[in-house]
C-alpha positions as CSV (number, residue, x, y, z in Angstrom):
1,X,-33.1,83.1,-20.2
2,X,-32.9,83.7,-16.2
3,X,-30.7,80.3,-14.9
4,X,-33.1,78.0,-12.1
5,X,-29.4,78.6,-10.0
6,X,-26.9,81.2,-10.3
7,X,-23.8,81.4,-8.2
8,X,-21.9,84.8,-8.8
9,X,-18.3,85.0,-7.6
10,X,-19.8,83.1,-4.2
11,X,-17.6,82.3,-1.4
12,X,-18.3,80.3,1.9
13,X,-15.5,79.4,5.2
14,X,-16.0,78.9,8.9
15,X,-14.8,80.9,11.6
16,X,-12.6,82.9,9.4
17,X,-11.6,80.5,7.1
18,X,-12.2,80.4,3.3
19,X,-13.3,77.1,2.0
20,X,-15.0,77.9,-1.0
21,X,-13.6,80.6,-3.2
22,X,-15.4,83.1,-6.0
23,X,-17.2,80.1,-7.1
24,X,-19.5,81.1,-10.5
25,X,-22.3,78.6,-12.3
26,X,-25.1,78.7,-14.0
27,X,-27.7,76.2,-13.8
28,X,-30.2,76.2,-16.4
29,X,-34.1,75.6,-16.1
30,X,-34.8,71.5,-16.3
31,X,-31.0,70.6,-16.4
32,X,-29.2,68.4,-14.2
33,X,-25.2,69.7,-12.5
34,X,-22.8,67.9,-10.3
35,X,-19.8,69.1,-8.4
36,X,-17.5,66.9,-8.2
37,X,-14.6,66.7,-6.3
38,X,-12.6,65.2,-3.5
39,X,-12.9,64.8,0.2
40,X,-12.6,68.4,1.8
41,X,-12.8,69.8,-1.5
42,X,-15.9,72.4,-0.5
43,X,-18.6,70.5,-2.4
44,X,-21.3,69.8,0.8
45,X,-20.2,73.6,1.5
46,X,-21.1,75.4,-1.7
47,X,-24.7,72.8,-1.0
48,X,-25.2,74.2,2.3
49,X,-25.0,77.6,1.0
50,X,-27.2,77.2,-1.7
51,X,-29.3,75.2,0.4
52,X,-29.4,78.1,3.3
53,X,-27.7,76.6,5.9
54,X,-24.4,78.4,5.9
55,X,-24.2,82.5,5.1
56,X,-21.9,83.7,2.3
57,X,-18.8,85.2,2.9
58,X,-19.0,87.4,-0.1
59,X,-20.5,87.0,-3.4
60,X,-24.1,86.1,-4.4
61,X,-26.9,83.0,-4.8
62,X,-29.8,83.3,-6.8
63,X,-32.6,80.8,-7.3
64,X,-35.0,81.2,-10.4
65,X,-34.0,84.9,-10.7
66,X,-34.3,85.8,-7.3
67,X,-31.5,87.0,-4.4
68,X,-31.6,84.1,-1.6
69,X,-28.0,85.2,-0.3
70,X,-25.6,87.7,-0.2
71,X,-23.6,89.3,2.5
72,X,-25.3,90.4,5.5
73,X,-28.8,88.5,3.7
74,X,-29.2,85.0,4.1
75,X,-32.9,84.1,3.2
76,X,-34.0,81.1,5.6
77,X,-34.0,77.6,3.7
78,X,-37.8,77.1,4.0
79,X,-38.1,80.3,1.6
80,X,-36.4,78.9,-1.0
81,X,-38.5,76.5,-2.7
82,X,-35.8,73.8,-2.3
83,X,-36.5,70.4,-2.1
84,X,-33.1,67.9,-0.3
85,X,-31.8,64.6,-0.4
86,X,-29.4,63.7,2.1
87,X,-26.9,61.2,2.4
88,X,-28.7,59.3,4.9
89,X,-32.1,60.0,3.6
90,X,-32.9,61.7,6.7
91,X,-36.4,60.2,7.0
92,X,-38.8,60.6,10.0
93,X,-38.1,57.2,11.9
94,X,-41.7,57.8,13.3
95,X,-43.3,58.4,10.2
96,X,-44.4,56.0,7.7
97,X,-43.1,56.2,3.8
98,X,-46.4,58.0,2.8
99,X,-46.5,60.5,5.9
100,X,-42.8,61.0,5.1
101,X,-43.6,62.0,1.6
102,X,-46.2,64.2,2.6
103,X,-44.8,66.0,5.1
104,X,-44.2,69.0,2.9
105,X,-47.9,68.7,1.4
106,X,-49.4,69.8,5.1
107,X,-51.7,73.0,3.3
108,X,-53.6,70.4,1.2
109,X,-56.5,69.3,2.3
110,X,-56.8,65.6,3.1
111,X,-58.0,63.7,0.3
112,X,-55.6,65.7,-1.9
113,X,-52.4,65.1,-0.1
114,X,-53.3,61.4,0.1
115,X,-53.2,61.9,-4.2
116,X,-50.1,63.4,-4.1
117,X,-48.6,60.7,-1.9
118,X,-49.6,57.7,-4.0
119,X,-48.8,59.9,-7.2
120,X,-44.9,60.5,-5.9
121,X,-44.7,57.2,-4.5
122,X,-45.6,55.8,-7.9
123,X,-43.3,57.8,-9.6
124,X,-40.5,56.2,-7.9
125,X,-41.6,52.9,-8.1
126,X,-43.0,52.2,-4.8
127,X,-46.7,52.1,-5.1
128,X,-49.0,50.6,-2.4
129,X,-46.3,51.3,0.0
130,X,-47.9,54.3,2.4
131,X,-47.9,52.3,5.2
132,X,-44.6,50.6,5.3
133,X,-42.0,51.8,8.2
134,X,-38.5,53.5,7.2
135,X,-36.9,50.3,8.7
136,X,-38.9,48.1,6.8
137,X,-37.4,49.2,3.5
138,X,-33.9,48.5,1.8
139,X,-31.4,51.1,1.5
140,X,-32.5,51.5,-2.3
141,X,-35.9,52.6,-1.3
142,X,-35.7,54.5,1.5
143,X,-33.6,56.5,-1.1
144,X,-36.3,57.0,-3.7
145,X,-39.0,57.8,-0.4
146,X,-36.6,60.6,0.5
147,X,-36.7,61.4,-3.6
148,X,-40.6,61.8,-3.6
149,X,-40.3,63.3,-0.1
150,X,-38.4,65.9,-1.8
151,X,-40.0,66.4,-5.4
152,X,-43.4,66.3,-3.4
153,X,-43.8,69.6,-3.4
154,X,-42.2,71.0,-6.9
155,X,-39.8,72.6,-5.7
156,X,-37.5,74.9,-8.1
157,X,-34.3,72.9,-6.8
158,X,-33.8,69.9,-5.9
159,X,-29.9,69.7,-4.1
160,X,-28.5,66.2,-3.4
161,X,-25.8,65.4,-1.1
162,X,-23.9,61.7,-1.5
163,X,-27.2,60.6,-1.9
164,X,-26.0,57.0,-2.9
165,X,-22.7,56.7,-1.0
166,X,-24.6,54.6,1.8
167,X,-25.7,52.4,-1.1
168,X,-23.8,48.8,-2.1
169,X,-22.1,49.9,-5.8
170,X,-24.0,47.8,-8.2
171,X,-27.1,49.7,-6.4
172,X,-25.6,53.2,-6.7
173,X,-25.1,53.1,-10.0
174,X,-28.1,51.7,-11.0
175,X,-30.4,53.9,-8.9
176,X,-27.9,57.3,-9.9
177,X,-29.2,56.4,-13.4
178,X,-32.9,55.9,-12.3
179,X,-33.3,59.0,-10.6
180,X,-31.2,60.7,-13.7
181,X,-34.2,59.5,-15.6
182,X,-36.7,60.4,-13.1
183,X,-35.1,63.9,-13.1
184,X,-35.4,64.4,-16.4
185,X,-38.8,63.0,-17.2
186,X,-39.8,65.1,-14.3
187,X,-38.7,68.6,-15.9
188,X,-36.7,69.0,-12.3
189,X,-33.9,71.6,-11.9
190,X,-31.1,69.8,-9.8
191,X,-27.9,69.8,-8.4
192,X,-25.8,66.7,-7.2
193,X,-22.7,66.5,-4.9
194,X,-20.6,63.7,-5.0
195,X,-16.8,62.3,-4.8
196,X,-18.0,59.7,-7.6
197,X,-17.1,60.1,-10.7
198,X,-19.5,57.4,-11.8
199,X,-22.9,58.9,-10.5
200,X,-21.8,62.5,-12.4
201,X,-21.2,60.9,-15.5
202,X,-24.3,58.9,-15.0
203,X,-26.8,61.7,-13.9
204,X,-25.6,64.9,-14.7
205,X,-25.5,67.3,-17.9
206,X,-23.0,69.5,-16.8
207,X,-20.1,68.6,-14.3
208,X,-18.0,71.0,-11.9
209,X,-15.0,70.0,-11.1
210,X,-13.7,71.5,-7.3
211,X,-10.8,71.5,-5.9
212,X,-9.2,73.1,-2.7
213,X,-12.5,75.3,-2.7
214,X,-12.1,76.5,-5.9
215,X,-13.9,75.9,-9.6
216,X,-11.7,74.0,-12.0
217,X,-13.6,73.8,-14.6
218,X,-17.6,73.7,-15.5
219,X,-18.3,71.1,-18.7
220,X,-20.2,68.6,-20.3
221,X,-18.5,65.4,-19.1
222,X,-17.5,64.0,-22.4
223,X,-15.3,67.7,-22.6
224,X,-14.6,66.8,-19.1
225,X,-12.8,63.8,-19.6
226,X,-11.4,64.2,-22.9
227,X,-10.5,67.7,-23.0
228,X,-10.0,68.7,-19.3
229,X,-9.1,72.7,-18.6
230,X,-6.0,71.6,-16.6
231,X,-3.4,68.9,-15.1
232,X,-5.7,69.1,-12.1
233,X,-8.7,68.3,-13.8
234,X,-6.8,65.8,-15.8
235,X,-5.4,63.6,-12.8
236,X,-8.9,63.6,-11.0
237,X,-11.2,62.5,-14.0
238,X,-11.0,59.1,-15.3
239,X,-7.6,57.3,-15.5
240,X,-4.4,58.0,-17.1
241,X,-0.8,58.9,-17.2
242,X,1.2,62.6,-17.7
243,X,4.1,61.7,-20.5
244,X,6.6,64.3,-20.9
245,X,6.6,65.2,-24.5
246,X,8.0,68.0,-27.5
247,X,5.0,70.2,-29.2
248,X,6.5,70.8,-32.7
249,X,5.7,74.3,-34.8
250,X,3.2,72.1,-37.2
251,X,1.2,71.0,-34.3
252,X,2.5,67.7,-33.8
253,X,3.5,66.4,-30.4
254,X,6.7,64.0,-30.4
255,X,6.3,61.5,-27.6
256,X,9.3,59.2,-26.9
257,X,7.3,56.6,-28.8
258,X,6.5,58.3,-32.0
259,X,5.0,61.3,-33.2
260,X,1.0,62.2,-33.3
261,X,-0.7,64.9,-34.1
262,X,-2.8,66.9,-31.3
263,X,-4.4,69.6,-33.2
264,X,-6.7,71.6,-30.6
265,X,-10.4,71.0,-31.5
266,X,-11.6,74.8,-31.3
267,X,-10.9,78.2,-29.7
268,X,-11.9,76.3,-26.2
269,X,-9.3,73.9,-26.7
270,X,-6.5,75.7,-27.7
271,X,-2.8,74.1,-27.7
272,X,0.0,75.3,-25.5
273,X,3.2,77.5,-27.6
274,X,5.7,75.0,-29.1
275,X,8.0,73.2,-26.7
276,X,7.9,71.0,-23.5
277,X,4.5,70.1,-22.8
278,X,2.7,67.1,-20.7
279,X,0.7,65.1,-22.7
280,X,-2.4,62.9,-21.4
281,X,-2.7,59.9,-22.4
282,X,-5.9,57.7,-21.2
283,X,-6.3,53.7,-21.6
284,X,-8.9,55.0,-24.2
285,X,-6.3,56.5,-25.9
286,X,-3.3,54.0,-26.4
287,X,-5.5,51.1,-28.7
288,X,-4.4,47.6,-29.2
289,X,-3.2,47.3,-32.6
290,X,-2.0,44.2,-34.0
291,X,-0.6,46.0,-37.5
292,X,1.4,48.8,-35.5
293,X,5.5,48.9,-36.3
294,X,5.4,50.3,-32.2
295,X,5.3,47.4,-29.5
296,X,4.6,47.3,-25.7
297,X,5.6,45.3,-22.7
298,X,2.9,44.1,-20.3
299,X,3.5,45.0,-17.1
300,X,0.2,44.4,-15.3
301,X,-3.2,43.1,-16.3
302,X,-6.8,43.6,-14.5
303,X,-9.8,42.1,-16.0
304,X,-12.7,43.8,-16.2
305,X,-15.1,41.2,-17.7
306,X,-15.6,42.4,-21.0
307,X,-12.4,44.3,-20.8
308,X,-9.0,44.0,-19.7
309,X,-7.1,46.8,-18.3
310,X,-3.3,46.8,-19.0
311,X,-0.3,48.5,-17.8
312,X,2.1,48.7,-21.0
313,X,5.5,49.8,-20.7
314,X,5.7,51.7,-24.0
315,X,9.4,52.8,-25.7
316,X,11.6,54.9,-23.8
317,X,10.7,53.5,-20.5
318,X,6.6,55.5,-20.6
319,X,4.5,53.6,-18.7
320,X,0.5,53.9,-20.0
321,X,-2.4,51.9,-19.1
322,X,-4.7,50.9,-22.2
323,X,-7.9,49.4,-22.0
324,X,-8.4,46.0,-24.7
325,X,-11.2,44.0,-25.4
326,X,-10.9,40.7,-23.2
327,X,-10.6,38.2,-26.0
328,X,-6.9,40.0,-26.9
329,X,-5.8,37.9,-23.3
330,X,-1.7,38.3,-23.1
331,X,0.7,37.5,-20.6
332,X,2.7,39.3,-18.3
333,X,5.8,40.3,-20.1
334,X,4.4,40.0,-23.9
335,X,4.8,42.6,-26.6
336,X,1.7,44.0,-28.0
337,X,1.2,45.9,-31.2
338,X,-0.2,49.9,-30.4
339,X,-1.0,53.1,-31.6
340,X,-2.3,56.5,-29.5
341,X,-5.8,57.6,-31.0
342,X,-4.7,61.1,-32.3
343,X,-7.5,63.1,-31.7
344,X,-7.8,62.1,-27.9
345,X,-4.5,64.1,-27.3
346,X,-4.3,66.6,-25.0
347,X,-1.0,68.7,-24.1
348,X,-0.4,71.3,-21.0
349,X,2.4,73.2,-20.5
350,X,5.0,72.0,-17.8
351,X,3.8,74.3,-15.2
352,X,0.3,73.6,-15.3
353,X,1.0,70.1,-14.3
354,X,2.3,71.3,-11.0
């Protein structure tokens, strides 16, 4: 089946300078990506390429089958059947929310691009509102008019860049989930940049992790978090602490708490050879167990509401952080009972942790 996007060893810079390198996805048909990565890490780049708005340096784009760039071929954006959402939403401060919507509806005639308008506007939940101004609405829905604005005209991509950084948090991820849904219900093809981990994991099917220009690793993001491809990957995703540790012949990883086992899951997953390794250990993973012969010092507590997030000083001087249900309330300095889930382990040789 021909991918909606396909980015073959693609590579983007400025005035002689490489920012993205050899960068290769496949997005299919209907399905929803992020790239995810730092500041400066080439994300709004890679967009702008895909989008048209910056020429490849080498390597290839293709949208629904078809070559939109290449070297010396860079097929204007307008061409592409794209539909954007910026970070700023980017809507015409002279244009009201139903002329902004329609703006890429101008061949239909009249009566039908006035349909379309209240159809889209509907589908984002702002009905009856053609005539309001751009400064008249909320940051929320000035959001979801540049969202109709841009799956208007059914596009084969629709590309969005920090579209809810501008956006108060309990609003981000609220509306990253809405528009997920929308998305989805909609049959759209799209792709999502952001530095939030929150709005990938909340939106997308497959994450792409960058960094310094370069693909780290292209997942679902439950592999992401709990079986990330390196030390890189490991550090940016979620929370958590490196412990140096011994991987034993049989598979088992000797920690200077105990000893688990940290079987790889499958041929994707493999396990480093015996020997030193680095193991991750999330809050997930170290569980609050009353019955456990191994003990941990508090060091640090932050409540979460329904959770409270500790910092544990484990044997042998490992600090680990270890999320517990709110009710389990201990002070600063108190031993708690623990064990590591086994099957949340994941090990990387020394020098991948560099």
């Amino acid at each position: 089946m021909t991918p909606q996007l396909e980015l073959r060893a693609a590579s983007l810079g400025y005035e002689g300078r490489s920012v993205v390198r050899e960068l290769d996805l496949r997005i299919e048909r209907g399905s929803i990506a992020c790239l995810l990565g730092p500041s400066g890490c080439g994300k709004t780049t890679a967009l702008r390429g895909i989008a048209g708005f910056e020429p490849l340096l080498a390597g290839e784009i293709l949208i629904a089958g078809r070559s939109v760039s290449r070297a010396g071929h860079t097929l204007p954006p307008e061409a592409r059947r794209i539909g954007m959402v910026f970070q700023d939403y980017a809507l015409f401060p002279h244009l009201r929310a139903g002329d902004n919507v329609g703006f890429g509806l101008h061949r239909l005639a009249a009566a039908e691009r006035a349909r379309q308008v209240s159809f889209w506007l509907e589908v984002v939940g702002l009905g009856g509102m053609e005539r309001v101004w751009p400064h008249e609405l909320s940051g929320g829905q000035q959001q979801r008019v540049a969202l109709a604005r841009a799956l208007a005209p059914e596009p084969d991509l629709i590309l969005l860049d920090e579209p809810f950084s501008n956006l108060d948090p309990e609003l981000r991820d609220s509306l990253a989930r809405e528009v997920g849904d929308l998305l989805r219900e909609r049959g759209a093809t799209a792709l999502l940049v952001t530095h939030d981990q929150r709005e990938a994991f909340a939106m997308a099917d497959h994450i792409g992790i960058l960094n310094a220009g370069q693909l780290q690793q292209w997942d679902t993001p439950y592999d992401t978090y709990h079986w990330p491809a390196n030390a890189v990957v490991a550090g940016f995703i979620g929370e958590g602490v490196m412990v140096d540790a011994q991987l034993l012949p049989n598979g088992a990883v000797q920690l200077p708490f105990g000893r688990v086992e940290a079987a790889g899951r499958d041929d994707r997953h493999p396990l480093p050879a015996p020997g030193p390794v680095r193991v991750l250990l999330r809050p997930d993973d170290v569980i609050h167990d009353d019955a456990s012969p191994h003990t941990a010092r508090v060091l640090r507590k932050a409540f979460r509401g329904a959770q409270i997030l500790y910092t544990l000083e484990l044997d042998g001087g490992v600090t680990a952080l270890s999320l517990v249900p709110s009710h389990h309330d201990h002070a600063i300095g108190a031993r708690i009972g623990i064990c590591i889930a086994a099957d949340h382990v994941v090990a990387f040789p020394p020098d991948r942790h560099e």
